[in-house]
N, C-alpha and C positions, 0 to 999 in steps of 0.2 A: 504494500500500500504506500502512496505519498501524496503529500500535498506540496500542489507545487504552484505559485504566480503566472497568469497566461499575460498577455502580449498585452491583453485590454484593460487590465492591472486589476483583473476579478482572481478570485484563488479555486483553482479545482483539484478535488479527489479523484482520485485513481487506482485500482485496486483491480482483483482477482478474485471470484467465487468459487464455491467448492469444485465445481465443473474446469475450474479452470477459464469461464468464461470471462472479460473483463467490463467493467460498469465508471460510469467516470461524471461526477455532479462538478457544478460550479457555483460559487458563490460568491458575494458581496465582499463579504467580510472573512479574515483570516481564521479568527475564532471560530464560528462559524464550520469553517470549511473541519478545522481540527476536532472538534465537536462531533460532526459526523464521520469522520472518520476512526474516531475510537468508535463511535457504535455499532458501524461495521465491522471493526475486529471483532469486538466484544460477541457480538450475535456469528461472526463465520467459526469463533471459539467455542461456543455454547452449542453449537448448531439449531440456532434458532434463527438466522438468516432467511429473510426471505427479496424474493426480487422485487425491485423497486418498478420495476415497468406492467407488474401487477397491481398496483396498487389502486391503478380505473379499472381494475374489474366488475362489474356490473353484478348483484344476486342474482337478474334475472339469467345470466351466461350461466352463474353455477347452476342455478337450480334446473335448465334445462339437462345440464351434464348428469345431474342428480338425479334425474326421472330416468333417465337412460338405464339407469342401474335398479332398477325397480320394476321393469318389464314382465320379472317371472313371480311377481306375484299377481293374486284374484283380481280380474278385471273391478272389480268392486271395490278394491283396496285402492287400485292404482286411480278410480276414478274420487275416492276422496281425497286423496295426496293433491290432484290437479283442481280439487274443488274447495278443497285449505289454500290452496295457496292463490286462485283467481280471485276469489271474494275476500278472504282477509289480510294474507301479507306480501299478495303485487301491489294492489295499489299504495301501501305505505313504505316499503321496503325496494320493491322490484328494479328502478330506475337507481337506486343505491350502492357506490361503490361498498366492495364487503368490508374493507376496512374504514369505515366510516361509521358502520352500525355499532350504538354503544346499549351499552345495556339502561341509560338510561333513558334514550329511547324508546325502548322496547316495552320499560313501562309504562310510560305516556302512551304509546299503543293500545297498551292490552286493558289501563285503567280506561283507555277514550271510547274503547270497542265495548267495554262490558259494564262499567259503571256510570250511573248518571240518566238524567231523562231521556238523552240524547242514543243511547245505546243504543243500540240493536240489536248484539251477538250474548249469546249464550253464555254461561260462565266456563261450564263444557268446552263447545266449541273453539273459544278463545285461549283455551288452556292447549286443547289437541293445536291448534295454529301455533302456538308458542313455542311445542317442544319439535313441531316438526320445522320452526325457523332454525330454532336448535340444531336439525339434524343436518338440515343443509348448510348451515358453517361447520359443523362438523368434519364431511364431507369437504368444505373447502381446506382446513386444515390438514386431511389426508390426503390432497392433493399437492400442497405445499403454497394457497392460496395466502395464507392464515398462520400467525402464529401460534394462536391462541383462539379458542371461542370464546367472545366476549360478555356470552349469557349464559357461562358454566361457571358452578362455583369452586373453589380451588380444590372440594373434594370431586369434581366430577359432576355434581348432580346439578341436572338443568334447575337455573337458578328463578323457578316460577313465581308471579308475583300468586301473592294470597289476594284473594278476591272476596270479599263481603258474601254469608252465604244470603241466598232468595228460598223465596218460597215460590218461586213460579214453576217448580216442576211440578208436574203429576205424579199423583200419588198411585200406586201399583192396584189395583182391582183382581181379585180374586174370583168365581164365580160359585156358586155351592154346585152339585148335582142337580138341584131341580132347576137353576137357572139355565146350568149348562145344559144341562137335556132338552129345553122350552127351547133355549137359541139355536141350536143344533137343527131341530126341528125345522124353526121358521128359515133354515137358508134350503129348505128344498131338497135337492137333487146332492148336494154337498155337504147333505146331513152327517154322513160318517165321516167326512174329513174332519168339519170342527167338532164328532167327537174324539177323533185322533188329537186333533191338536191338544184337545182339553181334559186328556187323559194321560196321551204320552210326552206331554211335554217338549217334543220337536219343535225345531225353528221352522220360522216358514218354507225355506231354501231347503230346508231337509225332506219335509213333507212333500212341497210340489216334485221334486228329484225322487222319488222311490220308486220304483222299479217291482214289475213282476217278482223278480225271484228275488226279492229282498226279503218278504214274508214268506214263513210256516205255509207250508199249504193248507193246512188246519186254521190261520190265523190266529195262532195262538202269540207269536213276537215276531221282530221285525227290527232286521239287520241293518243301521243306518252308515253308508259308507260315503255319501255322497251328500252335494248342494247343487242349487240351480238356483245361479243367483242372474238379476234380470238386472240389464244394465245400457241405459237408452234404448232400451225396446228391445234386446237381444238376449237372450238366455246363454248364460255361460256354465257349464258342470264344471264343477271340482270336489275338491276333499269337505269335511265336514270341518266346522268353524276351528275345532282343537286337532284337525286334522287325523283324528284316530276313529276306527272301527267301531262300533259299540253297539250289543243287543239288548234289546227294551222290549221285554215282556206284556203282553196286554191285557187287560179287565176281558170278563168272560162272552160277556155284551158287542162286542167288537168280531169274536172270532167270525161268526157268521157273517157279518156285513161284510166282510174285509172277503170272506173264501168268494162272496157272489160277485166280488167289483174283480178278483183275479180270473174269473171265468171268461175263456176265448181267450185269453189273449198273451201273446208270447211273452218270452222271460224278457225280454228287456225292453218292454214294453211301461210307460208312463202307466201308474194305477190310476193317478187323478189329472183329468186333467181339465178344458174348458167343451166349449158345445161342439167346437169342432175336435176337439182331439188334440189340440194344440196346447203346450205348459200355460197352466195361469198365471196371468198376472196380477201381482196384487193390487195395481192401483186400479184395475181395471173390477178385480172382484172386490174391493172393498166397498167402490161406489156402488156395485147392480147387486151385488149380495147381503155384503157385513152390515153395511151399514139400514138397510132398510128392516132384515133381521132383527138388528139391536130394539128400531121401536118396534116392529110388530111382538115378539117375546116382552116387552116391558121390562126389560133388563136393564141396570147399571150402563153409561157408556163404556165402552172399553173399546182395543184397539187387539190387532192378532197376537200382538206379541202376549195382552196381559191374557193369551190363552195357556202360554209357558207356567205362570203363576199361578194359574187356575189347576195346572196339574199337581206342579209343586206344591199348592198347598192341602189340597187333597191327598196326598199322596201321603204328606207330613202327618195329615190327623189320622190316616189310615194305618197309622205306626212305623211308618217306613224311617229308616235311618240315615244318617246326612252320605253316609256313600251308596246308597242305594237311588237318594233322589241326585243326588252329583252323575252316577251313571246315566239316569233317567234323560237328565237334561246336558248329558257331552259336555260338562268342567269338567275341565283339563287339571284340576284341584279341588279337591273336597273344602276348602278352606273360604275358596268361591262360593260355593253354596250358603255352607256356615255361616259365611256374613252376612248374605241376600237375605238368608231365613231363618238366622237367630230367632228375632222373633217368634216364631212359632212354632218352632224345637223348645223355646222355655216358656210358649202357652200352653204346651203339652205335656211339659215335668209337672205342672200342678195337675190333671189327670192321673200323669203317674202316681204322682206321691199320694192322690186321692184311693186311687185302685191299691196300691199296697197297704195304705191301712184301715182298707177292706178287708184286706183279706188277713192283714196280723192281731188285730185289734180283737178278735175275738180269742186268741191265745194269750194274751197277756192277761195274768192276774192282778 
């Protein structure tokens, strides 16, 4: 390295990078010039150097590099990665070189995005946007963009702001048997799906994907290996959410409907599907089916999912165990469960502890 006086009586650095490649700045001022040039020792010593002709890199350049490496997963994943980053951190971020983005920033983002009358976004949403800004400096950092991600904190963990909690989520809906049987009912022709749904605790994606030879030919359970998740109007198959195989055994009530809808039709054959024969859609079936359902039964609103819940909690007073309902419903950890449905594993210890002394109370003297 040296600094040396040019002809125009400015002072320029001159140096050599680990490649061997050479970089050479000019400045005003001598100090200045000496200034930067210990910082470049200092960083080609440390090897934390990075190029200075990166320094206009743009997020939106990384983050297209960034999706490139994202390809091989669920068309479904990859379509929320490009739909975090079109609605909430292009327009704030995108046109920004990366090293410009500070973490303080990022709070003024995430507080402008989620708190205040002015909000719009989720506290959810704004959080998944944050750690996947995270990901793509991350990303530039292993590139050699970056020296540093400037919204990690010195242990590593994405340094998320805390957000005030709300009460604007919904709250989870449960359905008894005699509801679920009235709603079952009133969808018709797709009566024995929502009572699969509302029994076996499958994700939507699971159920429209089953296949012939997934069930007992008795229908007694039914092997879920697959999803069909629908994505701009296209059905895409793949693995199941936790990615593993898992059989879920069925109520008694099922076996019949389930052996008449396998009748005629070959093994890899769709069990359910719309009037033509084509995978349902859900926005499609919740407008002509679910939802007209919902008033004709006189039932709570709810939505498909809280038909997961409606197993789950059935299932829970039926005495079923947390790794029994963790199978049930494909956690990939029993500890998932646990926490979804504490509650009502410790609504049913006072049962228990009711039924044992039941049964001890008359031995004790």
């Amino acid at each position: 390295m040296s600094v040396f006086k040019t002809k125009s009586g400015s002072w320029s650095v001159r140096y050599r990078d680990e490649q061997g490649k050479q970089h050479q700045r000019t400045f005003e001022l001598k100090r200045d010039a000496e200034t930067y040039e210990r910082e470049q020792r200092r960083a080609i010593e440390r090897g934390t150097w990075q190029d200075p002709s990166l320094e206009k890199t743009k997020l939106s350049v990384v983050y297209a590099d960034f999706l490139k490496t994202k390809q091989a997963l669920k068309p479904k994943s990859i379509l929320s990665i490009e739909s975090l980053w079109r609605h909430h951190i292009e327009p704030f971020f995108g046109e920004q070189t990366i090293r410009s983005i500070t973490m303080a920033q990022v709070t003024k983002w995430v507080t402008d995005s989620a708190v205040g009358e002015s909000a719009r976004t989720s506290n959810v949403r704004i959080t998944k946007a944050q750690v996947q800004l995270s990901s793509i400096l991350d990303f530039a950092v292993d590139h050699g963009l970056l020296a540093k991600n400037p919204i990690r904190k010195s242990n590593g963990k994405v340094n998320k702001i805390a957000l005030p909690k709300t009460d604007k989520s919904r709250p989870t809906v449960a359905l008894t048997p005699e509801e679920l049987s009235r709603f079952a009912n009133a969808c018709g022709d797709y009566e024995t799906l929502m009572l699969l749904a509302g029994l076996s605790g499958l994700r939507w994606a699971e159920l429209i994907g089953l296949q012939v030879q997934d069930f007992a030919t008795d229908g007694k359970y039914v092997q879920v290996t697959r999803s069909l998740s629908e994505v701009n109007g296209t059905f895409h198959e793949g693995t199941t959410k936790s990615g593993q195989t898992r059989v879920v055994y069925l109520p008694g009530l099922l076996h019949s409907r389930i052996e008449v809808l396998l009748v005629g039709k070959a093994e890899s054959d769709l069990v359910f599907t719309n009037s033509v024969g084509n995978p349902i859609s859900l926005a499609n079936f919740t407008k002509r089916v679910f939802k007209p359902a919902i008033e004709l039964a006189s039932i709570p609103r709810i939505t498909p999912h809280d038909l997961r819940h409606t197993a789950a909690s059935n299932a829970i007073s039926a005495g079923a165990n947390v790794l029994i309902v963790a199978n049930m419903l494909g956690h990939s950890d029993p500890a998932i469960t646990l926490k979804r449905y504490a509650h009502l594993f410790n609504r049913d210890q006072e049962v228990l502890a009711s039924s044992i002394n039941d049964k001890f109370i008359r031995h004790l003297v």
